[in-house]
PDB file of N, CA, C and O in Angstrom, chain B, residues numbered from 101:
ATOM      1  N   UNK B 101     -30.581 -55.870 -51.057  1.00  0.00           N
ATOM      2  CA  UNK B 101     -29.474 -56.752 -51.364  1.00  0.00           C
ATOM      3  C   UNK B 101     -29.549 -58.024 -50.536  1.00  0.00           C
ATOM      4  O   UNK B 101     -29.153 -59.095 -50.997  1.00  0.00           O
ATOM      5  N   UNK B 102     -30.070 -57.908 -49.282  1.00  0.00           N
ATOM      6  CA  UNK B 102     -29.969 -59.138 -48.477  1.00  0.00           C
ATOM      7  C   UNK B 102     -30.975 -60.245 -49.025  1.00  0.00           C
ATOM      8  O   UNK B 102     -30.870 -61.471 -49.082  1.00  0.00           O
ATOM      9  N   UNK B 103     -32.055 -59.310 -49.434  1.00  0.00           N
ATOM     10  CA  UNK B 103     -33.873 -60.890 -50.285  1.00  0.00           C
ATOM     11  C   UNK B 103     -32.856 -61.264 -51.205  1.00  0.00           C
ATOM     12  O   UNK B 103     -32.772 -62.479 -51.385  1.00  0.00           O
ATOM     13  N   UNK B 104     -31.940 -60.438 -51.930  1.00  0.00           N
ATOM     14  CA  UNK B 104     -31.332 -60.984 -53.348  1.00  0.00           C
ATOM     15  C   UNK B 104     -30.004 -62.162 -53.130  1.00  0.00           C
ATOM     16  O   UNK B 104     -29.582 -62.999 -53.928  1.00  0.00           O
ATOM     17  N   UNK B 105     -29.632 -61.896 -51.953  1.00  0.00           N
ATOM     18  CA  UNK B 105     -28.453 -62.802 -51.524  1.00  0.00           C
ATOM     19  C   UNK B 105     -29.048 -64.281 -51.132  1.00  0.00           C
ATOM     20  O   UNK B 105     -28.495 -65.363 -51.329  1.00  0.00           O
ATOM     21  N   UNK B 106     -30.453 -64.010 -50.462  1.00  0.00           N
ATOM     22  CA  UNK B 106     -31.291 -65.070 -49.985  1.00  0.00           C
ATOM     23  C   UNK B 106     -32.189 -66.038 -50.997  1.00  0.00           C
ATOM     24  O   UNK B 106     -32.650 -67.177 -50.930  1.00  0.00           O
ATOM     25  N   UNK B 107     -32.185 -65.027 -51.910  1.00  0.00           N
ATOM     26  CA  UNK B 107     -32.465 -65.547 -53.276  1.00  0.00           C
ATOM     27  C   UNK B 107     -34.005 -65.285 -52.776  1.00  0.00           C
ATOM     28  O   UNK B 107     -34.754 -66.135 -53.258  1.00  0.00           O
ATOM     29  N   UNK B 108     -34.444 -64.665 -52.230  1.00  0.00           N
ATOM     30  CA  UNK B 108     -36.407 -64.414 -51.671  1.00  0.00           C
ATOM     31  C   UNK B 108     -36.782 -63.105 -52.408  1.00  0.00           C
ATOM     32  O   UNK B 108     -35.833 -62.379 -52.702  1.00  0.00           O
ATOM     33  N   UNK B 109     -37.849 -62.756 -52.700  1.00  0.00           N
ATOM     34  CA  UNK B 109     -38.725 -61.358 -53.318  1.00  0.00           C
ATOM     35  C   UNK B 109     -37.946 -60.488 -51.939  1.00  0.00           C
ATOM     36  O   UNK B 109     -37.363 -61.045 -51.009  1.00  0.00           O
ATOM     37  N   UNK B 110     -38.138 -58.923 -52.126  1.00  0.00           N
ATOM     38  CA  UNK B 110     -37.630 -57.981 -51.017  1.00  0.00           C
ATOM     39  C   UNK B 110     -39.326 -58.118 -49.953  1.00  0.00           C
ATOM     40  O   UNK B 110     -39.266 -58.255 -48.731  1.00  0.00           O
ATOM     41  N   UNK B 111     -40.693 -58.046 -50.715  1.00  0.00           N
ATOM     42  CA  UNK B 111     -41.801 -58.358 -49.851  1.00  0.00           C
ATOM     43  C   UNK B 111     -41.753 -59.769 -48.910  1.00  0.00           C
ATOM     44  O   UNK B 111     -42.252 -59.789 -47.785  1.00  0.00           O
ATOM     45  N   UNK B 112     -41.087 -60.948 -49.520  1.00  0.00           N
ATOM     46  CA  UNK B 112     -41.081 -61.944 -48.401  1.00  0.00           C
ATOM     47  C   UNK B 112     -39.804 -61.524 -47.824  1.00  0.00           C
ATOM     48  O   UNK B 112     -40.002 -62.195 -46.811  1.00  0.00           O
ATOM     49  N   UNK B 113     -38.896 -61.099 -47.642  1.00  0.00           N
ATOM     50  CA  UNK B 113     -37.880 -60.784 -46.755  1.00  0.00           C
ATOM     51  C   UNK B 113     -38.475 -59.963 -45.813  1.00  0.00           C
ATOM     52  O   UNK B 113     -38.253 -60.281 -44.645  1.00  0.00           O
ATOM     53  N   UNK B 114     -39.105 -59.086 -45.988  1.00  0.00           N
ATOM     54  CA  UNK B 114     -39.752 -58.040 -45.775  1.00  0.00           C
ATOM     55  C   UNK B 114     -40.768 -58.991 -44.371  1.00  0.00           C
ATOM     56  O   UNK B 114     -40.328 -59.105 -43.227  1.00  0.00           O
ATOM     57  N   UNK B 115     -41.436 -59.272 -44.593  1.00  0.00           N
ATOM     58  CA  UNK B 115     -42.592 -60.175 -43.584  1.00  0.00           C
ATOM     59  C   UNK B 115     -41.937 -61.146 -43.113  1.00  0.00           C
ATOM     60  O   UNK B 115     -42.573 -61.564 -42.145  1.00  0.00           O
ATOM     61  N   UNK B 116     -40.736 -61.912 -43.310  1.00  0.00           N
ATOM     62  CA  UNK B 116     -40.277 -62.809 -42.339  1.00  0.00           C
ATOM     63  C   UNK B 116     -39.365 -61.838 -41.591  1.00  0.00           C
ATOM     64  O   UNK B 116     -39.264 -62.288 -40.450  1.00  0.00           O
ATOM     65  N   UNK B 117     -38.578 -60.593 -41.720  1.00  0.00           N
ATOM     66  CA  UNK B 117     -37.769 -59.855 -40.889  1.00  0.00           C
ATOM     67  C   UNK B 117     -38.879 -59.488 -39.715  1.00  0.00           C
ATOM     68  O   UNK B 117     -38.823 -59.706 -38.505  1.00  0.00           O
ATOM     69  N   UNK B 118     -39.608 -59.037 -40.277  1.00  0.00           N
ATOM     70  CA  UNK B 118     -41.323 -58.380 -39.409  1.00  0.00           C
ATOM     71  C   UNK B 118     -41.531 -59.509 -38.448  1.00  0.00           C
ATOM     72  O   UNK B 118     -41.726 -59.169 -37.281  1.00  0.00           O
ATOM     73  N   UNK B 119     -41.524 -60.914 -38.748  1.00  0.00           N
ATOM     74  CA  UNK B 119     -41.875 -61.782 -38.172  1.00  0.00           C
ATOM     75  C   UNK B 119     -40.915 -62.315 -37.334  1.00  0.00           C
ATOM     76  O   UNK B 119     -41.129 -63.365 -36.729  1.00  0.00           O
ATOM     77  N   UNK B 120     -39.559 -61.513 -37.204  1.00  0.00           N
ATOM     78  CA  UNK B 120     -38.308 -62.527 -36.791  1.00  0.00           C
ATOM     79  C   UNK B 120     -37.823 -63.557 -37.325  1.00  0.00           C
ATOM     80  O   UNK B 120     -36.863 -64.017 -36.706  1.00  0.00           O
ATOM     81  N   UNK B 121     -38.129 -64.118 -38.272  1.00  0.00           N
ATOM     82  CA  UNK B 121     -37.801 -64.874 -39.117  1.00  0.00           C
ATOM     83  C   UNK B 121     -36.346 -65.427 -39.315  1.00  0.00           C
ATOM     84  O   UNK B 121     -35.662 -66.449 -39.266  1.00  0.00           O
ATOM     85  N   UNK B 122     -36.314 -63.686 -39.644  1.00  0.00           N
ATOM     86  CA  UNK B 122     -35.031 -63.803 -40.494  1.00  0.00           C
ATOM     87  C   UNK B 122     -34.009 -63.061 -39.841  1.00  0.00           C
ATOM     88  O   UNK B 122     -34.460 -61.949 -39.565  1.00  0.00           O
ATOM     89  N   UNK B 123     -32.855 -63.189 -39.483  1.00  0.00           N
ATOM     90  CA  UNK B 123     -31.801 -62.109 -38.358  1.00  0.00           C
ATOM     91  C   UNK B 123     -32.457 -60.730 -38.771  1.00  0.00           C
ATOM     92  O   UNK B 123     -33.076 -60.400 -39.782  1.00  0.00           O
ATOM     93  N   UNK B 124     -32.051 -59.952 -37.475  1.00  0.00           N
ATOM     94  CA  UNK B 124     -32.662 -58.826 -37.435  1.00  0.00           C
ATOM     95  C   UNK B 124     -31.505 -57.396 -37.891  1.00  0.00           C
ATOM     96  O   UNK B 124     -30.438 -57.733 -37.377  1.00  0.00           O
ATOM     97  N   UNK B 125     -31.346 -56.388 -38.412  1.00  0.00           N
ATOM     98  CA  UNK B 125     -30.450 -55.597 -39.061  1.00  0.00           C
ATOM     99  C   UNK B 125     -29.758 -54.758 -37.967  1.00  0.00           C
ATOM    100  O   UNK B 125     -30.210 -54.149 -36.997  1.00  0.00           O
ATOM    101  N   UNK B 126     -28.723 -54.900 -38.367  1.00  0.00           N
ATOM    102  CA  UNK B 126     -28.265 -53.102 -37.492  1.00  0.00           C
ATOM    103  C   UNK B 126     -29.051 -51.770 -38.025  1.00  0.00           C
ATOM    104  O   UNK B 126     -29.871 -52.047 -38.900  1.00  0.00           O
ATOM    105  N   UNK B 127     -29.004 -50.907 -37.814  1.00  0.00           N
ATOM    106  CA  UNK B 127     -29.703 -49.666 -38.400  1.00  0.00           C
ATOM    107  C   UNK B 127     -28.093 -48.909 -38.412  1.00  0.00           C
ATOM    108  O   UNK B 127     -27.212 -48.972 -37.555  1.00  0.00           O
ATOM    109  N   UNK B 128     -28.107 -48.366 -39.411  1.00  0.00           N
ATOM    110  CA  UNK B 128     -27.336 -47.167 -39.686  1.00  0.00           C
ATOM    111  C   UNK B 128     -27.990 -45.995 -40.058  1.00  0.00           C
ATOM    112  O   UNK B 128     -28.560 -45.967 -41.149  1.00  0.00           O
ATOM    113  N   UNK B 129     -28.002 -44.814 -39.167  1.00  0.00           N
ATOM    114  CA  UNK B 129     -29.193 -43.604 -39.641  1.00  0.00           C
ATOM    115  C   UNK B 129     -30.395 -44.242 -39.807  1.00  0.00           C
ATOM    116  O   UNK B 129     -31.148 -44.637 -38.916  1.00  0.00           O
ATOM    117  N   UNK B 130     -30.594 -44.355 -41.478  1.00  0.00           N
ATOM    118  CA  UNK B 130     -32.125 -44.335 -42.013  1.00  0.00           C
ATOM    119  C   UNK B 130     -31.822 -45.831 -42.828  1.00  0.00           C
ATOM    120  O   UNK B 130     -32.703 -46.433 -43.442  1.00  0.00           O
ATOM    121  N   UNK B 131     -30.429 -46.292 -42.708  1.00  0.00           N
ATOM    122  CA  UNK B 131     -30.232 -47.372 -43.579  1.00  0.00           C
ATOM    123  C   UNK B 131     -30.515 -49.261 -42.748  1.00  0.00           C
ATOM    124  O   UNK B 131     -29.715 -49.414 -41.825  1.00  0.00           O
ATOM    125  N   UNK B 132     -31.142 -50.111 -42.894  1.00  0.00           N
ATOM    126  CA  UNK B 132     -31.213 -50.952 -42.228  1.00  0.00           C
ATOM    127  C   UNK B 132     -29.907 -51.838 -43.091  1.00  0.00           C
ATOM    128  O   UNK B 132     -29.718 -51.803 -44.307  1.00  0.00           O
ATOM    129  N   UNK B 133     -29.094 -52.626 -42.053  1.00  0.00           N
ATOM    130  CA  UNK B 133     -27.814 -53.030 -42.447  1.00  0.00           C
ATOM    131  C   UNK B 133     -27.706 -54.586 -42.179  1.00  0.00           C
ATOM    132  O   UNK B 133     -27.649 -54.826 -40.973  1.00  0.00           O
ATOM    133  N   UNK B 134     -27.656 -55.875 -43.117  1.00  0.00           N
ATOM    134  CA  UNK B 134     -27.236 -56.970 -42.671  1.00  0.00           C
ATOM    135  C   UNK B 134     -26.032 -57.928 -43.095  1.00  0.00           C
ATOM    136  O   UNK B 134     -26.164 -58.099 -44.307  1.00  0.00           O
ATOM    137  N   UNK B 135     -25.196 -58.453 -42.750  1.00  0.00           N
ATOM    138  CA  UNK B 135     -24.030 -58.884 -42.831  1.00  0.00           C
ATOM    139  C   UNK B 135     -24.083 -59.797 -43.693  1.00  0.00           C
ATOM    140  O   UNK B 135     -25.197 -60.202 -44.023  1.00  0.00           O
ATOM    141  N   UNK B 136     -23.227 -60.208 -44.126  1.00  0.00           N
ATOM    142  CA  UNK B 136     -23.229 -61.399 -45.386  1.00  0.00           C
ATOM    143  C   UNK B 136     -22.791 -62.680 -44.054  1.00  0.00           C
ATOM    144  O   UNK B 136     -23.330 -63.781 -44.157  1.00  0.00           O
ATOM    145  N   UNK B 137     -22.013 -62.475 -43.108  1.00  0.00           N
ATOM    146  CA  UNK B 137     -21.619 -63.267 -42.483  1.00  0.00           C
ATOM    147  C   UNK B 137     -23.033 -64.166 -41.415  1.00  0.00           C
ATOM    148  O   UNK B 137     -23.212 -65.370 -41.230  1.00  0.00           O
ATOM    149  N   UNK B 138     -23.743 -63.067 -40.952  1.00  0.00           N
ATOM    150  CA  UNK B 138     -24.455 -63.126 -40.211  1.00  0.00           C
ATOM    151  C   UNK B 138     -26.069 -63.893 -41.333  1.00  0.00           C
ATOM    152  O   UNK B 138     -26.809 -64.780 -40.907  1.00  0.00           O
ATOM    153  N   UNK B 139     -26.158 -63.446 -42.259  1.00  0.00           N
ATOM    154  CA  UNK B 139     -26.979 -64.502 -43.383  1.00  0.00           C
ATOM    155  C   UNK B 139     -26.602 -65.892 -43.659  1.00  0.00           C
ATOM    156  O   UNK B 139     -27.420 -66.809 -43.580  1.00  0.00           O
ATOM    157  N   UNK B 140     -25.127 -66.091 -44.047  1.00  0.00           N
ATOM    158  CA  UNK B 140     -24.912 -67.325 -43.987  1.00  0.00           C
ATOM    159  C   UNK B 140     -24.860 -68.160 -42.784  1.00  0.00           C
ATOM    160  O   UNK B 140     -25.125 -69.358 -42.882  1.00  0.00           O
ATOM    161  N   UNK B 141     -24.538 -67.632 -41.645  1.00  0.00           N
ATOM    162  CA  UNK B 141     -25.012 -68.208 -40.427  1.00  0.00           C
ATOM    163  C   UNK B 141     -26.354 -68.694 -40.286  1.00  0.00           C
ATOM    164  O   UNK B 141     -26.580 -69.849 -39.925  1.00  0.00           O
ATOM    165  N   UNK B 142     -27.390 -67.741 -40.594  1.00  0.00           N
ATOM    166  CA  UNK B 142     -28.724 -68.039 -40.742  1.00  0.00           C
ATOM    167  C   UNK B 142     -29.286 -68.977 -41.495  1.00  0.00           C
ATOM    168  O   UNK B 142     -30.188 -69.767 -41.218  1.00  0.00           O
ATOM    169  N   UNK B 143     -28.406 -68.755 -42.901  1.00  0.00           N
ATOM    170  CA  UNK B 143     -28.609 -70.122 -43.705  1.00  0.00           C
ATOM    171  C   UNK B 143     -28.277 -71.754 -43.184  1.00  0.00           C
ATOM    172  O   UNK B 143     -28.989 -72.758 -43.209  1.00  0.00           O
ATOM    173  N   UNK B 144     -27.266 -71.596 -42.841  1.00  0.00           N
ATOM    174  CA  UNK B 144     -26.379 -72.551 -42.161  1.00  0.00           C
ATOM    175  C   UNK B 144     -27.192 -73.455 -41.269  1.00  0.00           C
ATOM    176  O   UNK B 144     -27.242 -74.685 -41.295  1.00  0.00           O
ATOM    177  N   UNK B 145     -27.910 -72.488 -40.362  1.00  0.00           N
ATOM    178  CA  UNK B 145     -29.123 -73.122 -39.233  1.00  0.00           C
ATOM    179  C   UNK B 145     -29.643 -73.563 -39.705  1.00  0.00           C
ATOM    180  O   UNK B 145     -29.815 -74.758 -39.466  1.00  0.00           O
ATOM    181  N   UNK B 146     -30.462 -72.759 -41.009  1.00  0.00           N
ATOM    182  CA  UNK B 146     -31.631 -73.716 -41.294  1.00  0.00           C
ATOM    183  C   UNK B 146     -31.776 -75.080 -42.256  1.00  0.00           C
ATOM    184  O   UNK B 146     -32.842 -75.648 -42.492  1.00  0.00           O
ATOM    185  N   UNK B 147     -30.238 -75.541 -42.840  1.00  0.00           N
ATOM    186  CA  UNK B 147     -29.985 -76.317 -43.164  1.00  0.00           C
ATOM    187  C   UNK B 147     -29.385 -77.273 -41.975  1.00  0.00           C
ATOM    188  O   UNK B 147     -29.485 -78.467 -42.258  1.00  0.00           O
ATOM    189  N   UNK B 148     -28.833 -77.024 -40.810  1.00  0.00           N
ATOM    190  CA  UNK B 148     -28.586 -77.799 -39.825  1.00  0.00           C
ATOM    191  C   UNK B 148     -26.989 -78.181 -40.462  1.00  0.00           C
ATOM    192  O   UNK B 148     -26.725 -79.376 -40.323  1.00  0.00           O
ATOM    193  N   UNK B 149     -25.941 -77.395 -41.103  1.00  0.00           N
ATOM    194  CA  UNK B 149     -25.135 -76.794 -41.246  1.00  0.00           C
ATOM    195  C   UNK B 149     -24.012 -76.856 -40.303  1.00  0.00           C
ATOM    196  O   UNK B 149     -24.411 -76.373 -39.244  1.00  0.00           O
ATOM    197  N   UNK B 150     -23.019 -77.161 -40.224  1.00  0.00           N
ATOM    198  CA  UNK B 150     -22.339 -77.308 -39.282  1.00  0.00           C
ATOM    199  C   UNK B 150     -21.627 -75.258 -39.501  1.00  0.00           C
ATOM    200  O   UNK B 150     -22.704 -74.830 -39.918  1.00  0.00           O
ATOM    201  N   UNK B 151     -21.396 -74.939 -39.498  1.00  0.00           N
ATOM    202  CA  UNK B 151     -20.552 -73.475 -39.662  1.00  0.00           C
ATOM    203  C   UNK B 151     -18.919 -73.359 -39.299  1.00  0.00           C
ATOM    204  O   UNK B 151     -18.397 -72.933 -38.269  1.00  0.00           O
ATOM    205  N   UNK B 152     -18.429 -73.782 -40.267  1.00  0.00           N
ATOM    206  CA  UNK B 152     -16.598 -72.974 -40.085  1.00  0.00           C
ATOM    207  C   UNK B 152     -16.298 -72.036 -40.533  1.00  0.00           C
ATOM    208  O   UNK B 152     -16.139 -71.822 -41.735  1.00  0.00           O
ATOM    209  N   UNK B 153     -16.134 -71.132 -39.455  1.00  0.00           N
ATOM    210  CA  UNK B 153     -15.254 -69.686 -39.006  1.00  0.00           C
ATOM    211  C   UNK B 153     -14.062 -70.167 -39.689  1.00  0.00           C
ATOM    212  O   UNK B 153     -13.648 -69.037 -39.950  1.00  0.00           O
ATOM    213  N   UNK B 154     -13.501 -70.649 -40.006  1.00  0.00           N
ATOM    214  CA  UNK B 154     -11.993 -70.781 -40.439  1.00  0.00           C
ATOM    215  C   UNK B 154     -11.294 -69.798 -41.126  1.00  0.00           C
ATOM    216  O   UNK B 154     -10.083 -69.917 -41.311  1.00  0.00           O
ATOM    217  N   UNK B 155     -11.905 -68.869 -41.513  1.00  0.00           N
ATOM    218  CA  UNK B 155     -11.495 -67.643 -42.040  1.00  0.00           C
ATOM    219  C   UNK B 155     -10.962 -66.826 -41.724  1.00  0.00           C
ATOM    220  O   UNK B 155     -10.360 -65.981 -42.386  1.00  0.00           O
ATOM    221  N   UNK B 156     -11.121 -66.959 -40.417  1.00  0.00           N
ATOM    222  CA  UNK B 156     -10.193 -66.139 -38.804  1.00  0.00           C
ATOM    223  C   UNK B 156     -11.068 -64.832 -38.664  1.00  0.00           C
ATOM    224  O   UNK B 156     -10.737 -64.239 -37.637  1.00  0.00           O
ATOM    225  N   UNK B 157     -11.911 -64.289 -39.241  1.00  0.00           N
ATOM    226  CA  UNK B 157     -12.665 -63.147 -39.296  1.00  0.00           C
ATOM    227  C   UNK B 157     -13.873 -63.420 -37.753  1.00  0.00           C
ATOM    228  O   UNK B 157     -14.976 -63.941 -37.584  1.00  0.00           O
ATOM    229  N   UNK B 158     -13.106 -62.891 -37.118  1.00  0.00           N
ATOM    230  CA  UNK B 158     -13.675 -62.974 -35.283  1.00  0.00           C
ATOM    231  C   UNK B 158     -14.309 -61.786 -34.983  1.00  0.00           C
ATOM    232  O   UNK B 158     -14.899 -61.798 -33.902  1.00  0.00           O
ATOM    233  N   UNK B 159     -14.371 -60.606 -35.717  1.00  0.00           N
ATOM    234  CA  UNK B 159     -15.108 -59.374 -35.967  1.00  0.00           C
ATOM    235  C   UNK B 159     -16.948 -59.921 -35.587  1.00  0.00           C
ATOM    236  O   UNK B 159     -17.714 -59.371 -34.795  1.00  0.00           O
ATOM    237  N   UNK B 160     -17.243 -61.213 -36.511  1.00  0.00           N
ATOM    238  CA  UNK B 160     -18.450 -60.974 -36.221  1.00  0.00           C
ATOM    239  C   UNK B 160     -19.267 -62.508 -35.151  1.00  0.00           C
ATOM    240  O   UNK B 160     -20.285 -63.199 -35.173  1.00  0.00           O
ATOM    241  N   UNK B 161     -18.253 -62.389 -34.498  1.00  0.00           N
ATOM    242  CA  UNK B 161     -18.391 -63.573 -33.291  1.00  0.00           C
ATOM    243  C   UNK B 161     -20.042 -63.389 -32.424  1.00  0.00           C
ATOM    244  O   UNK B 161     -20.813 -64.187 -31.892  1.00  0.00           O
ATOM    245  N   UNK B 162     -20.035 -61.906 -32.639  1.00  0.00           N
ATOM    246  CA  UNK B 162     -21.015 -61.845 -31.413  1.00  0.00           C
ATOM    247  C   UNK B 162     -22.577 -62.051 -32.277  1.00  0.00           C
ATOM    248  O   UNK B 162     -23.661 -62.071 -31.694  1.00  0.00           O
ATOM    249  N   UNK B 163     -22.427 -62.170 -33.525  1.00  0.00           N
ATOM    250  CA  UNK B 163     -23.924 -62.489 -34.303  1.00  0.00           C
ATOM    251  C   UNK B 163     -24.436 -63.627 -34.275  1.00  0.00           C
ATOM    252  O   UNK B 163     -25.480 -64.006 -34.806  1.00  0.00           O
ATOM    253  N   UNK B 164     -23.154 -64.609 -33.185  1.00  0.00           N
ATOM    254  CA  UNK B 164     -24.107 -65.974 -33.484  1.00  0.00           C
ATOM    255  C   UNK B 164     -25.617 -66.084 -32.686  1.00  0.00           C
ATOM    256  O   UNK B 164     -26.344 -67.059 -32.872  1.00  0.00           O
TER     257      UNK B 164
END
């Protein structure tokens, strides 16, 4: 779900996560887990993006 949010194949998600690339997942059990919040942050960077939190959602403060 996250290559598909990124709009990338799951194999290039796949080799830039490998590479650090791309934020790295929480693991749940056997499940690797990434935030929608914490992607658009990522996006955000690499457009040079300014980022407003304005949403008040402070839950995921610590992914910057």
């Amino acid at each position: 779900m996250a290559a598909a949010y990124l709009s990338v194949s799951k194999t290039t998600f796949r080799d830039r996560w490998h590479r650090r690339t791309y934020p790295q997942p929480i693991r749940d059990g056997k499940r690797l887990l990434w935030s929608r919040v914490q992607l658009d942050r990522f996006v955000s960077a690499q457009f040079g993006i300014a980022n407003d939190d304005s949403d008040g959602d402070e839950t995921w403060a610590d992914l910057k």
